[in-house]
C-alpha positions as CSV (number, residue, x, y, z in Angstrom):
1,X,-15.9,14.4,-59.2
2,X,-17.0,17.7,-57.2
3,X,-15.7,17.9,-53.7
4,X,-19.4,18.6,-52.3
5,X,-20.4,15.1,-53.6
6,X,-21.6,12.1,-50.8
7,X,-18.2,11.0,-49.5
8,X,-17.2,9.2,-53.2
9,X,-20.5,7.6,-54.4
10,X,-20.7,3.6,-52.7
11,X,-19.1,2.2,-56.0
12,X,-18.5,-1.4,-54.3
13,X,-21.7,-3.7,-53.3
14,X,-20.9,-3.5,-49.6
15,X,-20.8,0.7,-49.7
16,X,-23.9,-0.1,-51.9
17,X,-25.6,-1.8,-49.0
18,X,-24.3,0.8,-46.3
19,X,-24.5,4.0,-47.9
20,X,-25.6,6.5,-46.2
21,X,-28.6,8.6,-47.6
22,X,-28.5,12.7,-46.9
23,X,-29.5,13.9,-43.5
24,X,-31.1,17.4,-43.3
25,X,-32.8,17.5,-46.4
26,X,-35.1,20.3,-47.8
27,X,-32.7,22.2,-49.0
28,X,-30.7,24.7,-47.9
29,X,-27.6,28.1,-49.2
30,X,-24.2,26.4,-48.8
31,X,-21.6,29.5,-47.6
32,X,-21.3,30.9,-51.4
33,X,-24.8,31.6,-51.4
34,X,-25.4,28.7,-53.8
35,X,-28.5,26.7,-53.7
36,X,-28.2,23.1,-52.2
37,X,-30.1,20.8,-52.8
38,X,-30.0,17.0,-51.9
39,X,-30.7,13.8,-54.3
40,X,-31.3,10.5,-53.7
41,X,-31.6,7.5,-55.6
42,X,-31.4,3.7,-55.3
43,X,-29.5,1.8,-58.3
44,X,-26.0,-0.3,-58.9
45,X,-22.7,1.6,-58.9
46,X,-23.1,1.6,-62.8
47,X,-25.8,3.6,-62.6
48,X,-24.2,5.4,-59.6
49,X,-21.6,6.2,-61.8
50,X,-23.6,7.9,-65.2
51,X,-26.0,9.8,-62.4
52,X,-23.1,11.9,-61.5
53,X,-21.8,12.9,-64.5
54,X,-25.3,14.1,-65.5
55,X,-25.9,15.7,-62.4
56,X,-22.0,17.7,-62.7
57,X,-23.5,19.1,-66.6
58,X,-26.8,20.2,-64.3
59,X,-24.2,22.2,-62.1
60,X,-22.0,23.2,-65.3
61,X,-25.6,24.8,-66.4
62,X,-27.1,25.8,-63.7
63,X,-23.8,27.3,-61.8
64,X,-26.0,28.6,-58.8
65,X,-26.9,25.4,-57.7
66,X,-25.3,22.9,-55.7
67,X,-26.4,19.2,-56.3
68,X,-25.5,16.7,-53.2
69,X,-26.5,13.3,-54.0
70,X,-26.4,9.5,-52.5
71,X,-27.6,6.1,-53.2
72,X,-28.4,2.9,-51.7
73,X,-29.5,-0.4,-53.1
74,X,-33.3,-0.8,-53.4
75,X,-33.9,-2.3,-50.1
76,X,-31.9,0.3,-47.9
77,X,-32.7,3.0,-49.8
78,X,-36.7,2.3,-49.3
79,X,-36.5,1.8,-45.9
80,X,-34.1,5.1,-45.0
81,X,-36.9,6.9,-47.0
82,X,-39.9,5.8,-45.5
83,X,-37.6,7.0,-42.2
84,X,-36.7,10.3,-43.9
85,X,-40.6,10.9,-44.9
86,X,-42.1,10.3,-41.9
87,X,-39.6,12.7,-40.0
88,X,-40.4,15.5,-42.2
89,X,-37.2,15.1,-43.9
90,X,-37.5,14.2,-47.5
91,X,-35.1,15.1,-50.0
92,X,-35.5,17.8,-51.7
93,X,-35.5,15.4,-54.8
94,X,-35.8,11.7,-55.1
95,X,-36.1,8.6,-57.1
96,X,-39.5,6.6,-56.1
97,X,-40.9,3.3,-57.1
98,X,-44.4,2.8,-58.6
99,X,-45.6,1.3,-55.3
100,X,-44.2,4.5,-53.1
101,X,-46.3,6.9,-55.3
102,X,-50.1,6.7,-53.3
103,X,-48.5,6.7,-50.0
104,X,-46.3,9.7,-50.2
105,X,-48.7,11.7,-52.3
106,X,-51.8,11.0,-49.6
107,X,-48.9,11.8,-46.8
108,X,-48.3,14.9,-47.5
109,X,-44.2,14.2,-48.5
110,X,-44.6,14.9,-51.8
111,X,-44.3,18.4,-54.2
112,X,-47.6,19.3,-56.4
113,X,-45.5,19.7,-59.5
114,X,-48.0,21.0,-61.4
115,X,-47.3,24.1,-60.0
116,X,-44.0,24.3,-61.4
117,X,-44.7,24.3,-65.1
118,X,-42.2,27.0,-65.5
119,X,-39.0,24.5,-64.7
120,X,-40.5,21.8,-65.7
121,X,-41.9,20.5,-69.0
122,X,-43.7,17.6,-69.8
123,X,-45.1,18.1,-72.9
124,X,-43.2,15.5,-74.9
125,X,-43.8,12.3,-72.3
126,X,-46.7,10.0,-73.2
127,X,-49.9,11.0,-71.8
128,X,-50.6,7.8,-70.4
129,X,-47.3,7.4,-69.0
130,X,-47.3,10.8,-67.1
131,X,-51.1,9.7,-65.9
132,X,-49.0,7.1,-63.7
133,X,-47.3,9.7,-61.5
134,X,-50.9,11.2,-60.5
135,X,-53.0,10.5,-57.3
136,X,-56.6,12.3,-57.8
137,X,-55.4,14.8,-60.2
138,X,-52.5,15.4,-59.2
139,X,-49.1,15.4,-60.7
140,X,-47.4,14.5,-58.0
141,X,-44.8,12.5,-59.6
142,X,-42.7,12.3,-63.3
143,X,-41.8,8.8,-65.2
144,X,-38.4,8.9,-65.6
145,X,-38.4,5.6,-68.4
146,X,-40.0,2.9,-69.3
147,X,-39.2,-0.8,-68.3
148,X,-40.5,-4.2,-67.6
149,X,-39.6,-7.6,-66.3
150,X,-37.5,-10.2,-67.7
151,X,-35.4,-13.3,-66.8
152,X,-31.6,-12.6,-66.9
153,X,-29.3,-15.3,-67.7
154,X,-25.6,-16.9,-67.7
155,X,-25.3,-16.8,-71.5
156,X,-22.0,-19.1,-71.0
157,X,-23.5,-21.5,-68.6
158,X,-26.7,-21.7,-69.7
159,X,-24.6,-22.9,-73.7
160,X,-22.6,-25.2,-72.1
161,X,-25.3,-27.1,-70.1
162,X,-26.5,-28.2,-73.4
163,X,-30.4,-26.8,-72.5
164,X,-32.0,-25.5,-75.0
165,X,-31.9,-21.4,-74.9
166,X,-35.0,-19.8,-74.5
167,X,-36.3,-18.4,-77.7
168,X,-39.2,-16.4,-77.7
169,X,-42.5,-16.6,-75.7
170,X,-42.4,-19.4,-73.1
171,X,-44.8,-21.0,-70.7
172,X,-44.5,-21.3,-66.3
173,X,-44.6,-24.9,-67.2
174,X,-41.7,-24.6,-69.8
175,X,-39.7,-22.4,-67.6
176,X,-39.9,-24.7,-64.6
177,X,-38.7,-28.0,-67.0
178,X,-36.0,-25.3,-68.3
179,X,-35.4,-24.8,-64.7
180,X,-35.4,-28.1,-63.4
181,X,-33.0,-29.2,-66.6
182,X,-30.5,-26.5,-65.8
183,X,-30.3,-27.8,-62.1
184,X,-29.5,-31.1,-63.2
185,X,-27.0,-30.5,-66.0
186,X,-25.0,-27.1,-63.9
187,X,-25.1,-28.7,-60.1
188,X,-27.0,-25.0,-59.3
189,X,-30.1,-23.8,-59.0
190,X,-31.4,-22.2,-62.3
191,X,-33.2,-19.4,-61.0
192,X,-33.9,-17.5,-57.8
193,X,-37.2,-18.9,-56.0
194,X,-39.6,-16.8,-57.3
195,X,-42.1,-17.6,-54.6
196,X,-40.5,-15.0,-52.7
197,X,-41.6,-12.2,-55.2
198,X,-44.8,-10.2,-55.3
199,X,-43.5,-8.9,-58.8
200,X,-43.2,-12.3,-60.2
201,X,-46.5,-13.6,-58.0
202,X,-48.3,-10.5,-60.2
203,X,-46.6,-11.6,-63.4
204,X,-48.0,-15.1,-62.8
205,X,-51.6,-13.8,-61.4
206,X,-52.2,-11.8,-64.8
207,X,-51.2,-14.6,-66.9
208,X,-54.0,-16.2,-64.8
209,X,-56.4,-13.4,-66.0
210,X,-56.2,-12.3,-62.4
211,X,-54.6,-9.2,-61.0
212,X,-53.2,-7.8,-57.6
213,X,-55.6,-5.5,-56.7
214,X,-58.7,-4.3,-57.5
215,X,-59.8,-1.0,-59.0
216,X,-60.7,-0.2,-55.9
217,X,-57.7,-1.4,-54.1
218,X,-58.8,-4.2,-52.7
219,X,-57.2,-7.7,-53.4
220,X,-57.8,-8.9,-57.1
221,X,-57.4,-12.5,-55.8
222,X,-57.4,-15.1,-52.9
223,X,-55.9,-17.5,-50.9
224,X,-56.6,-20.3,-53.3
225,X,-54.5,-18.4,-56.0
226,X,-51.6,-17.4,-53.8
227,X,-51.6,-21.5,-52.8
228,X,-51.5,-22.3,-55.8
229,X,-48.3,-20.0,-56.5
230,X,-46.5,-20.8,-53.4
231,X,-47.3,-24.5,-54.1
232,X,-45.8,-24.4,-57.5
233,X,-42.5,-22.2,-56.4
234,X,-42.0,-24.9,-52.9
235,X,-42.0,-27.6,-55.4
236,X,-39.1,-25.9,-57.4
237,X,-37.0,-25.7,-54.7
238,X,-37.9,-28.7,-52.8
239,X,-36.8,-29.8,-56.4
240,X,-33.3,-27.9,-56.4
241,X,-34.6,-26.5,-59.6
242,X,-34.7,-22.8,-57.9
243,X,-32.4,-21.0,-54.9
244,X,-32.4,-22.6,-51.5
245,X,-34.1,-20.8,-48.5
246,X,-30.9,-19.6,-47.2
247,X,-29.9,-18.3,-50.6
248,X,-33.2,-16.8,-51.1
249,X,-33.0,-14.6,-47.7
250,X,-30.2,-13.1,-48.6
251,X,-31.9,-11.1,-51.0
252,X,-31.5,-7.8,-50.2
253,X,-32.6,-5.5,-53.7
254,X,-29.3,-5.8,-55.0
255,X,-28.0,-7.4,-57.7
256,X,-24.9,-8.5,-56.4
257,X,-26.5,-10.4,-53.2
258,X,-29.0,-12.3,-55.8
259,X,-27.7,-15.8,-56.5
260,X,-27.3,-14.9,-60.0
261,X,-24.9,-12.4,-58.9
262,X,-23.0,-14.7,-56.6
263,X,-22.2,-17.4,-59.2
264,X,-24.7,-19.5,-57.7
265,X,-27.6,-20.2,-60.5
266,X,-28.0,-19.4,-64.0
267,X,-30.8,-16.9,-64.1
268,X,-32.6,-14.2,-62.0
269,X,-36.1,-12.5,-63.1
270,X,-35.2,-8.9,-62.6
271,X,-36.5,-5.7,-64.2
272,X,-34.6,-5.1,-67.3
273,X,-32.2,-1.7,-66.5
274,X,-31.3,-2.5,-63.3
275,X,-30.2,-5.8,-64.8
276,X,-27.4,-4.0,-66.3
277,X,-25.5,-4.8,-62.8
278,X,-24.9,-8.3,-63.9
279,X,-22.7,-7.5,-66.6
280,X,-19.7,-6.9,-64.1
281,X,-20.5,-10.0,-62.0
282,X,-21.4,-12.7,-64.5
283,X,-18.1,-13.7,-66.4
284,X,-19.9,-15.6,-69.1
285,X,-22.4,-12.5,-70.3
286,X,-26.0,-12.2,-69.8
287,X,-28.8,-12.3,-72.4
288,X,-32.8,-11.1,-71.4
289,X,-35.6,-13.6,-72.0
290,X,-39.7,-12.2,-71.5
291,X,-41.0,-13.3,-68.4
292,X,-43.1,-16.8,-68.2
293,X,-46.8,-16.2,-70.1
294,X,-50.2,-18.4,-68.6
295,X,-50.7,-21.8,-70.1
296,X,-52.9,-20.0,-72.6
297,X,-50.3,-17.8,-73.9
298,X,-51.8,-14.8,-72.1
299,X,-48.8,-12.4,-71.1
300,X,-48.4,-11.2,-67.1
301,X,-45.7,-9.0,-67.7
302,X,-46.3,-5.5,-69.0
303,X,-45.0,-1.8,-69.7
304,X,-44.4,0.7,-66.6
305,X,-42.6,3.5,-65.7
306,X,-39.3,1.9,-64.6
307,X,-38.9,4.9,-61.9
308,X,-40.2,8.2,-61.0
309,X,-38.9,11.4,-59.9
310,X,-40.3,13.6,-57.4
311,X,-39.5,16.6,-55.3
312,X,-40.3,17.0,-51.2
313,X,-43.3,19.2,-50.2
314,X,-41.0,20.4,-47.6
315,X,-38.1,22.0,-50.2
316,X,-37.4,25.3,-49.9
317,X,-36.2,25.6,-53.7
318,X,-39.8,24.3,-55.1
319,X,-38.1,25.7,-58.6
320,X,-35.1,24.9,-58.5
321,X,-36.0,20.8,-57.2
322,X,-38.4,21.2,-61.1
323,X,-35.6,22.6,-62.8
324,X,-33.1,19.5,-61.7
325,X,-36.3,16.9,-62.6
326,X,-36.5,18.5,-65.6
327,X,-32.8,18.3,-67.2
328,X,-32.6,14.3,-65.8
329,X,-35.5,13.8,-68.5
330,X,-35.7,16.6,-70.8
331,X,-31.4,17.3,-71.8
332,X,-30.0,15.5,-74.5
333,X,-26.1,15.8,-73.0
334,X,-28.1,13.8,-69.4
335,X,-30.2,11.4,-71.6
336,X,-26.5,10.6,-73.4
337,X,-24.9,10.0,-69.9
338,X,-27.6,7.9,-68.8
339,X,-28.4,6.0,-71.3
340,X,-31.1,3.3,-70.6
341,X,-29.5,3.0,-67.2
342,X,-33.3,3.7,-65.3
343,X,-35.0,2.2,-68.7
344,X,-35.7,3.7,-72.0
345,X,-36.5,7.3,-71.9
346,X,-39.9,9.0,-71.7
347,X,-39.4,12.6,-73.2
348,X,-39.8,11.1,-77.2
349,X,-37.5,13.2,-78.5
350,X,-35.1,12.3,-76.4
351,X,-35.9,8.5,-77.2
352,X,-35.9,9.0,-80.8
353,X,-32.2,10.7,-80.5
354,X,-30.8,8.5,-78.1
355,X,-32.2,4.6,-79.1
356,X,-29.8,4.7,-82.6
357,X,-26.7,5.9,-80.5
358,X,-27.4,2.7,-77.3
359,X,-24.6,0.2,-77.3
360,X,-24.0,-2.2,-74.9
361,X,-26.7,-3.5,-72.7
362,X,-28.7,-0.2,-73.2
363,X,-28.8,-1.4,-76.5
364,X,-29.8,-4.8,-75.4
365,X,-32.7,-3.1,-73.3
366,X,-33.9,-1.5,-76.2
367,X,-34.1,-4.1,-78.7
368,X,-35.6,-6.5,-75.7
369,X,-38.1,-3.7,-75.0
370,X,-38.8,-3.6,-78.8
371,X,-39.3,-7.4,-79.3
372,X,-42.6,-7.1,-76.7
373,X,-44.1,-3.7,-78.2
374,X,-47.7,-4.6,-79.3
375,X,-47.8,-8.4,-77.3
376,X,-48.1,-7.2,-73.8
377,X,-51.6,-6.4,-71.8
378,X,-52.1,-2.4,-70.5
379,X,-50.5,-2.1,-67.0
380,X,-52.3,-1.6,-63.9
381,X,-53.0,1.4,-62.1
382,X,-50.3,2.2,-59.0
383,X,-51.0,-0.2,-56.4
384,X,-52.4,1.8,-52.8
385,X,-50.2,2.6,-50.5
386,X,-50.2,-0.4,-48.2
387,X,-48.9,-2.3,-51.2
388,X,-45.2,-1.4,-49.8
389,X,-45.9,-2.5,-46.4
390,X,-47.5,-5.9,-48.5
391,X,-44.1,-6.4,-50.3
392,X,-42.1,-7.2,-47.0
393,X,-45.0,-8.9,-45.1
394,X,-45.3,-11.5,-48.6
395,X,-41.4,-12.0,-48.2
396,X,-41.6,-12.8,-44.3
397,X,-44.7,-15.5,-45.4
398,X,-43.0,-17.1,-48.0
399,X,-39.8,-17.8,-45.5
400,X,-42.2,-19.6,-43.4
401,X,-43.2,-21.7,-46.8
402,X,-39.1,-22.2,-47.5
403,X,-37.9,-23.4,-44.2
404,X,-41.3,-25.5,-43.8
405,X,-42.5,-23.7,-40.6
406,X,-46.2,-23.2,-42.7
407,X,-47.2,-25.2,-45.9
408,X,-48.2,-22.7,-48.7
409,X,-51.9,-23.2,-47.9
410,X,-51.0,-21.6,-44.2
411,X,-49.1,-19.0,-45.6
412,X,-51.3,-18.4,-48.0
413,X,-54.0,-17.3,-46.0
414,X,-52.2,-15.5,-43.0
415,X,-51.2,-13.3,-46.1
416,X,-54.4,-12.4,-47.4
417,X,-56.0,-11.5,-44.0
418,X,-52.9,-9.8,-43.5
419,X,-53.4,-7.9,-46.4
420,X,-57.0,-7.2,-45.9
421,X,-56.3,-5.8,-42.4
422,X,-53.4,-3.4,-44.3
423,X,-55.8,-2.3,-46.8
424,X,-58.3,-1.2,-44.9
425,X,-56.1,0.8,-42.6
């Protein structure tokens, strides 16, 4: 590993939590007159791992630049970010989340890289995929693959408790029996409390023929919905069919800090790539199962861009920031390194060449991926910006629902005029 690397790269789950993201970022000439620029990412120390081979055959081809790179799990590495963005100090490249896209575009934090057609091409990402990373007009942002939820499980544990395994398209109401069954028959929790979980709380909503927001940003549903969500997920765990408040809180965007990861249920609704982190922490294997459809059979979970790249506005290698996006997506040697690592691939070349050649769980993401092609619903546009402020004020409420300081009808509508207040802001 090059000796201008983040001091080694966070491989354990502690580092992961700690790690440090690059300070004075925009880029700068390191003493051999290379170009330096700085990367950041959030991910597992798998994907730590496959991110800097691919980034050391960017350096073997592009010799004049200098990549420095760091990651943090999701949680940290959003937080440092917003801290970074706000002080002017972006990196010169970085990872973002679907629901980071509005608010650094309209801030100012992020590159126009339409302008950089030269380094970087796009030509061979679906249209509709690429649309996601633009805020009116403009490409402000690059899919980097294509994911969607699931529910990972203890393929050992879940076998021996004798419950049946999930086998195609299931119902809330038939995951929460499988749930409660799995409780009784293990002595553990069968899931995480999914109360805590805008992601899942959307999954459920659209299922409901409802949806987060509006096309105007503005909520796409009310208190009465979110009661009846946070009614459903309080009975769980009043139940012992789902994680306990204090398991739930120590959720921190990790996988290894999910109870899943500690040993402590059977399954975990994650997003499919980064669920590759349970394979070094569940002993018995893991297997992906679709997300929980409405009573009807109407699917919730959908298609999006599992991540995007962008570049700071503030760089002062505009070019060179395009020509680093632009390998990660477009270079066969990267797309072999990485795998399915941050989902399947966009560039469809580069999916066509790579999807035969998966093994593993990148192969398990694909064929999981390819079981749902033509059954789920068109995904929503990107949330507005004070979605990400949303996703930690719909945590804090549903603790109050957990430990019983506020039923879910309390919590349920300090949330939305919570939410309304953010939104109009």
């Amino acid at each position: 590993m090059p000796g201008h690397r983040t001091k080694g790269f966070c491989a354990s789950a502690t580092a992961l939590l700690m790690c440090a993201l690059l300070a004075g970022c925009g880029g700068s000439a390191a003493a051999d007159g290379k170009v330096v620029l700085s990367y950041t990412w959030w991910g597992n120390p798998d994907r730590a791992a496959r991110t800097e081979k691919a980034i050391a055959l960017f350096e073997k081809a592009n010799p004049g630049i200098d990549v420095r790179t760091s990651f943090a799990g999701y949680d940290a590495y959003k937080q440092k970010l917003a801290t970074q963005a706000a002080g002017g100090d972006a990196p010169d490249v970085m990872q973002l989340d679907y629901r980071q896209i509005d608010q650094y575009a309209t801030g100012g934090v992020l590159l126009d890289l339409g302008k950089e057609k030269g380094a970087l091409r796009t030509g061979e990402i679906d249209a509709g995929l690429l649309a996601t990373g633009r805020v009116d007009g403009t490409q402000f942002a690059i899919p980097q693959g294509r994911g969607t939820e699931t529910v990972v499980y203890d393929v050992k544990t879940w076998k021996a408790s004798g419950v049946p395994l999930p086998k195609g398209a299931w119902t809330w109401d038939e995951w929460a029996d499988a749930m409660r069954d799995l409780a009784r028959e293990t002595g553990k929790p069968g899931a995480t409390d999914p109360g805590q979980s805008e992601d899942s709380f959307e999954v459920w909503l659209r299922g409901q023929g409802k949806s987060l927001y509006t096309k105007d940003n503005q909520l796409g549903f009310t208190s009465a919905d979110l009661t009846r969500w946070w009614t459903f997920t309080d009975g769980l765990r009043r139940a012992g069919a789902v994680s306990t408040a204090e398991q739930t809180t120590q959720l921190d965007g990790t996988v290894e800090n999910t109870p899943l990861g500690r040993g402590e249920s059977v399954t975990d609704a994650n997003w499919d790539a980064p669920a590759s982190g349970f394979t070094a922490l569940v002993a018995g294997g893991i297997a992906l199962a679709p997300m929980p459809t409405g009573a009807d059979g109407t699917p919730g979970q959908y298609f999006k861009p599992s991540m995007f790249l962008g570049a700071s506005a503030a760089t002062r290698h505009p070019e060179a920031a395009a020509r680093l996006i632009d390998f990660l997506l477009n270079d066969p040697g990267a797309a072999e390194v990485l795998g399915a690592t941050r989902g399947i691939p966009v560039n469809e070349s580069i999916r066509k060449a790579v999807e035969p050649q998966l093994t593993g769980f990148d192969r398990t993401v694909a064929d999981y991926q390819a079981s749902l092609d033509g059954t789920l619903k068109t995904p929503p546009q990107a949330p507005p910006s004070g979605d990400n402020a949303l996703q930690t004020t719909f945590q804090r409420d549903y603790d109050q629902v957990s430990y019983q300081r506020m039923s879910p009808r309390e919590a349920a509508e300090n949330y939305v005029t919570e939410a309304k207040a953010e939104l109009r802001s």
